[in-house]
C-alpha positions in Angstrom: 4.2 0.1 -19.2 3.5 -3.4 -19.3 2.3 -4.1 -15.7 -0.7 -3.6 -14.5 -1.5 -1.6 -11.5 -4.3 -2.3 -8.8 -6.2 0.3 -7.2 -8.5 0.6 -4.6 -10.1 4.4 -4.5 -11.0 5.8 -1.5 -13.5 8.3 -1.3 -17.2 9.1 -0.1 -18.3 11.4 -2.4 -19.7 9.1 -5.2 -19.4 11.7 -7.8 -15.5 12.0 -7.0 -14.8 8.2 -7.0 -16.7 8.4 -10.4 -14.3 11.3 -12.0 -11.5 9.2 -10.6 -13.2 6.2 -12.8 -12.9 8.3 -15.5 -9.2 9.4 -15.3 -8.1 5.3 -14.4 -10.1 3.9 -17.3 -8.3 6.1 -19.8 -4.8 4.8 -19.3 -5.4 0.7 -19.7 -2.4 -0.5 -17.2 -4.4 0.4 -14.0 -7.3 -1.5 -13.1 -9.6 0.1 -10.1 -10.3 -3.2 -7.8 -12.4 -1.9 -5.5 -14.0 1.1 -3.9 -14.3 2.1 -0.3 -16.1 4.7 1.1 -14.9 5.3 4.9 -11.1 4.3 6.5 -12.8 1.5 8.0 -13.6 -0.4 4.9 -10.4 1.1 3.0 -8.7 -1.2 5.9 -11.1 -4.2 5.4 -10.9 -4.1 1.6 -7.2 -3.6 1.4 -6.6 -7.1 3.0 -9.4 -8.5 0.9 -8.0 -7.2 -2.4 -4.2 -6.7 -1.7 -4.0 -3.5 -4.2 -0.8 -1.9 -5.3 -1.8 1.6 -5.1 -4.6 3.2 -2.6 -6.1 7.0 -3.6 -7.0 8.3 -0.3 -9.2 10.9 0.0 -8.1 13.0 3.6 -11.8 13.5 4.8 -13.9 11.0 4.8 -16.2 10.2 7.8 -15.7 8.2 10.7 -11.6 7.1 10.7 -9.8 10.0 8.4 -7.8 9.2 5.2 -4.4 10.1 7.6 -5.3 7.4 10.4 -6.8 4.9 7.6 -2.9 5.3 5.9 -1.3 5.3 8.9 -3.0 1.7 9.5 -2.8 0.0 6.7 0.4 0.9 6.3 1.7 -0.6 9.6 -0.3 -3.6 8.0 0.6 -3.7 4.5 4.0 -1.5 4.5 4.1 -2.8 0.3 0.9 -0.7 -0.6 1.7 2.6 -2.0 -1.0 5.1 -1.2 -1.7 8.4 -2.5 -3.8 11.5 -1.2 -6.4 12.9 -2.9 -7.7 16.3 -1.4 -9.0 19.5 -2.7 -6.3 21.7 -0.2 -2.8 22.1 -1.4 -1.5 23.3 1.8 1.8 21.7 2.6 1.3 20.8 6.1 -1.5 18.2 4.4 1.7 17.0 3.1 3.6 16.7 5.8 1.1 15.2 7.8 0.4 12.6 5.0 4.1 11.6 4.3 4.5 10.7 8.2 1.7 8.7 8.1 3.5 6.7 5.5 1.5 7.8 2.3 4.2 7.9 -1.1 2.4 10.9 -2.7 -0.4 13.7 -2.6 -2.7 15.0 -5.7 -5.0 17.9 -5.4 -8.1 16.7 -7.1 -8.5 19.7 -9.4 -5.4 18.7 -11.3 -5.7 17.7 -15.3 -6.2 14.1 -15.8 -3.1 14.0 -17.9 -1.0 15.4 -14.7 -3.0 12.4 -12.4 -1.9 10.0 -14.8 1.4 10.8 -15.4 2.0 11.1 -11.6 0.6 7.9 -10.5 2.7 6.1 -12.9 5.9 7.2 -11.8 4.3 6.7 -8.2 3.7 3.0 -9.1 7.4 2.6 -10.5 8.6 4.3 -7.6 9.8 7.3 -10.0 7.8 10.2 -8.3 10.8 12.4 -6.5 10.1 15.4 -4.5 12.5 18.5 -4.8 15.3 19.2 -2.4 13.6 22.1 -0.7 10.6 19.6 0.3 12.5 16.6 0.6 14.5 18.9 3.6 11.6 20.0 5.0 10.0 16.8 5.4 12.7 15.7 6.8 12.8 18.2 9.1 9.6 17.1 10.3 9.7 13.7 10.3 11.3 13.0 13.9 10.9 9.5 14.4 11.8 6.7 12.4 10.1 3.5 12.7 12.2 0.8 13.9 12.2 -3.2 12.7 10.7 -5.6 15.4 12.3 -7.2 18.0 13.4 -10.0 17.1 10.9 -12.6 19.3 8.2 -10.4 18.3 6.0 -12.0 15.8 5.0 -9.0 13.5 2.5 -11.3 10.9 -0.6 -11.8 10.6 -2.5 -15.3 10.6 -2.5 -15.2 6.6 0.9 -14.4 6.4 2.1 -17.2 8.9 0.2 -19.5 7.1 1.8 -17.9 3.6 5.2 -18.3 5.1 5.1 -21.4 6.5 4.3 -22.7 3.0 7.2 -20.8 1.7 9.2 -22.1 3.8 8.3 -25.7 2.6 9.5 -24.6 -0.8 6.2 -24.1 -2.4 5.8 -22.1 -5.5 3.0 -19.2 -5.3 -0.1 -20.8 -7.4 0.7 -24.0 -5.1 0.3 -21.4 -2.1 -2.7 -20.0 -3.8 -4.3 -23.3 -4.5 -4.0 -24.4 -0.9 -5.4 -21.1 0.7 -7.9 -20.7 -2.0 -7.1 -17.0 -2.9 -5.3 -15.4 -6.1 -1.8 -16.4 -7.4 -1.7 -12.3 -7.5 -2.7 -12.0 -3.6 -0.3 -14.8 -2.7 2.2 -12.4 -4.2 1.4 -9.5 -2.8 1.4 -10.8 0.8 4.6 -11.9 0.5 5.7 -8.7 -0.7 4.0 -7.6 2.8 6.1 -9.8 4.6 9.8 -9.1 3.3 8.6 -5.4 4.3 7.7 -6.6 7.5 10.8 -8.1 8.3 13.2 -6.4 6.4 14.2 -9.6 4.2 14.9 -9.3 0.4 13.6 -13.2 -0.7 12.2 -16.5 -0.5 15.1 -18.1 0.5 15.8 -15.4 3.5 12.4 -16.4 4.3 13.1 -19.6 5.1 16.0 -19.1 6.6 14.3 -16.9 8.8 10.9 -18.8 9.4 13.7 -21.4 10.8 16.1 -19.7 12.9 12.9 -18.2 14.6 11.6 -22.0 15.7 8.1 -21.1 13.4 9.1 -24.1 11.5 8.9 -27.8 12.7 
């Protein structure tokens, strides 16, 4: 693989965010961005560092790994995010997949199995059998619907992101204006087409306009 993956590991148990360390820095094409130990800051450092990939641990004190997934992904549907947790009882699964997570590792696993996994995760390669694939399912019984249509679901950033896109400017000119990364320009506008359902910049504008959110 030639990209290169960004992570932000989520976890208060120093020593485990340390073995994670040690797994990431053995494979070069993911880079650990930042480190968060509570849901709270996961959420805070998530829109600070826009990563690709999130490894949530499930307990963590004050706002659990579930509710801090749940939440950042109804903010950043893009990010794909990961559980990390010593149980592998299914219903952990379940729970995690209907908060909107893409995967679950139990922490004693071989690094070699972590790696391998998180790879296909990132290329979105992972599948889950037919058996689990049913029963999820099964017990996912609501499906989250798009917006309606004079609902504005973006946030400030992303206005201002789209408003820019809309005047035809190229990402580092984006980046240059807003003073952030070429990379975080990027991946907020991967936030938006997720947020309203578009596929480019182009539907972007088109959108930005028919909405009236452009002079």
């Amino acid at each position: 693989m030639t990209m290169r993956i960004r992570v932000l590991v989520v976890d208060d148990h120093a020593h485990a965010r340390e073995a994670v360390r040690d797994i990431l820095q053995a494979a070069p094409e993911f880079e650990i961005v930042a480190e968060a130990t509570s849901g709270e800051e996961a959420l805070a450092l998530t829109e600070q560092h826009m990563p690709d990939l999130i490894l949530m641990d499930i307990k963590l004190p004050g706002m659990d790994g579930l509710e801090a997934t749940k939440r950042i992904k109804e903010r950043f549907p893009y990010v794909k995010i990961v559980m990390m947790t010593v149980s592998d009882e299914v219903t952990h699964l379940f729970e995690a997949i209907k908060r909107g997570a893409q995967g679950y590792l139990v922490k004693h696993l071989p690094p070699d199995v972590w790696v391998t996994y998180l790879r296909a995760v990132a290329v979105d390669e992972a599948p889950l059998s037919k058996e689990l694939a049913l029963c999820i399912l099964r017990e996912l019984t609501e499906k989250r619907a798009a917006p309606p249509e004079n609902e504005d679901p973006l946030s400030k950033r992303e206005r201002e992101i789209l408003h820019r896109v809309a005047q035809g400017k190229t990402n580092r000119e984006i980046a240059e204006e807003l003073g952030i990364s070429e990379y975080t320009v990027k991946n907020h506008l991967k936030n938006i087409l997720n947020k309203l359902h578009l596929e480019n910049r182009v539907q972007l504008a088109r959108y930005a306009y028919e909405r009236g959110w452009m002079p």
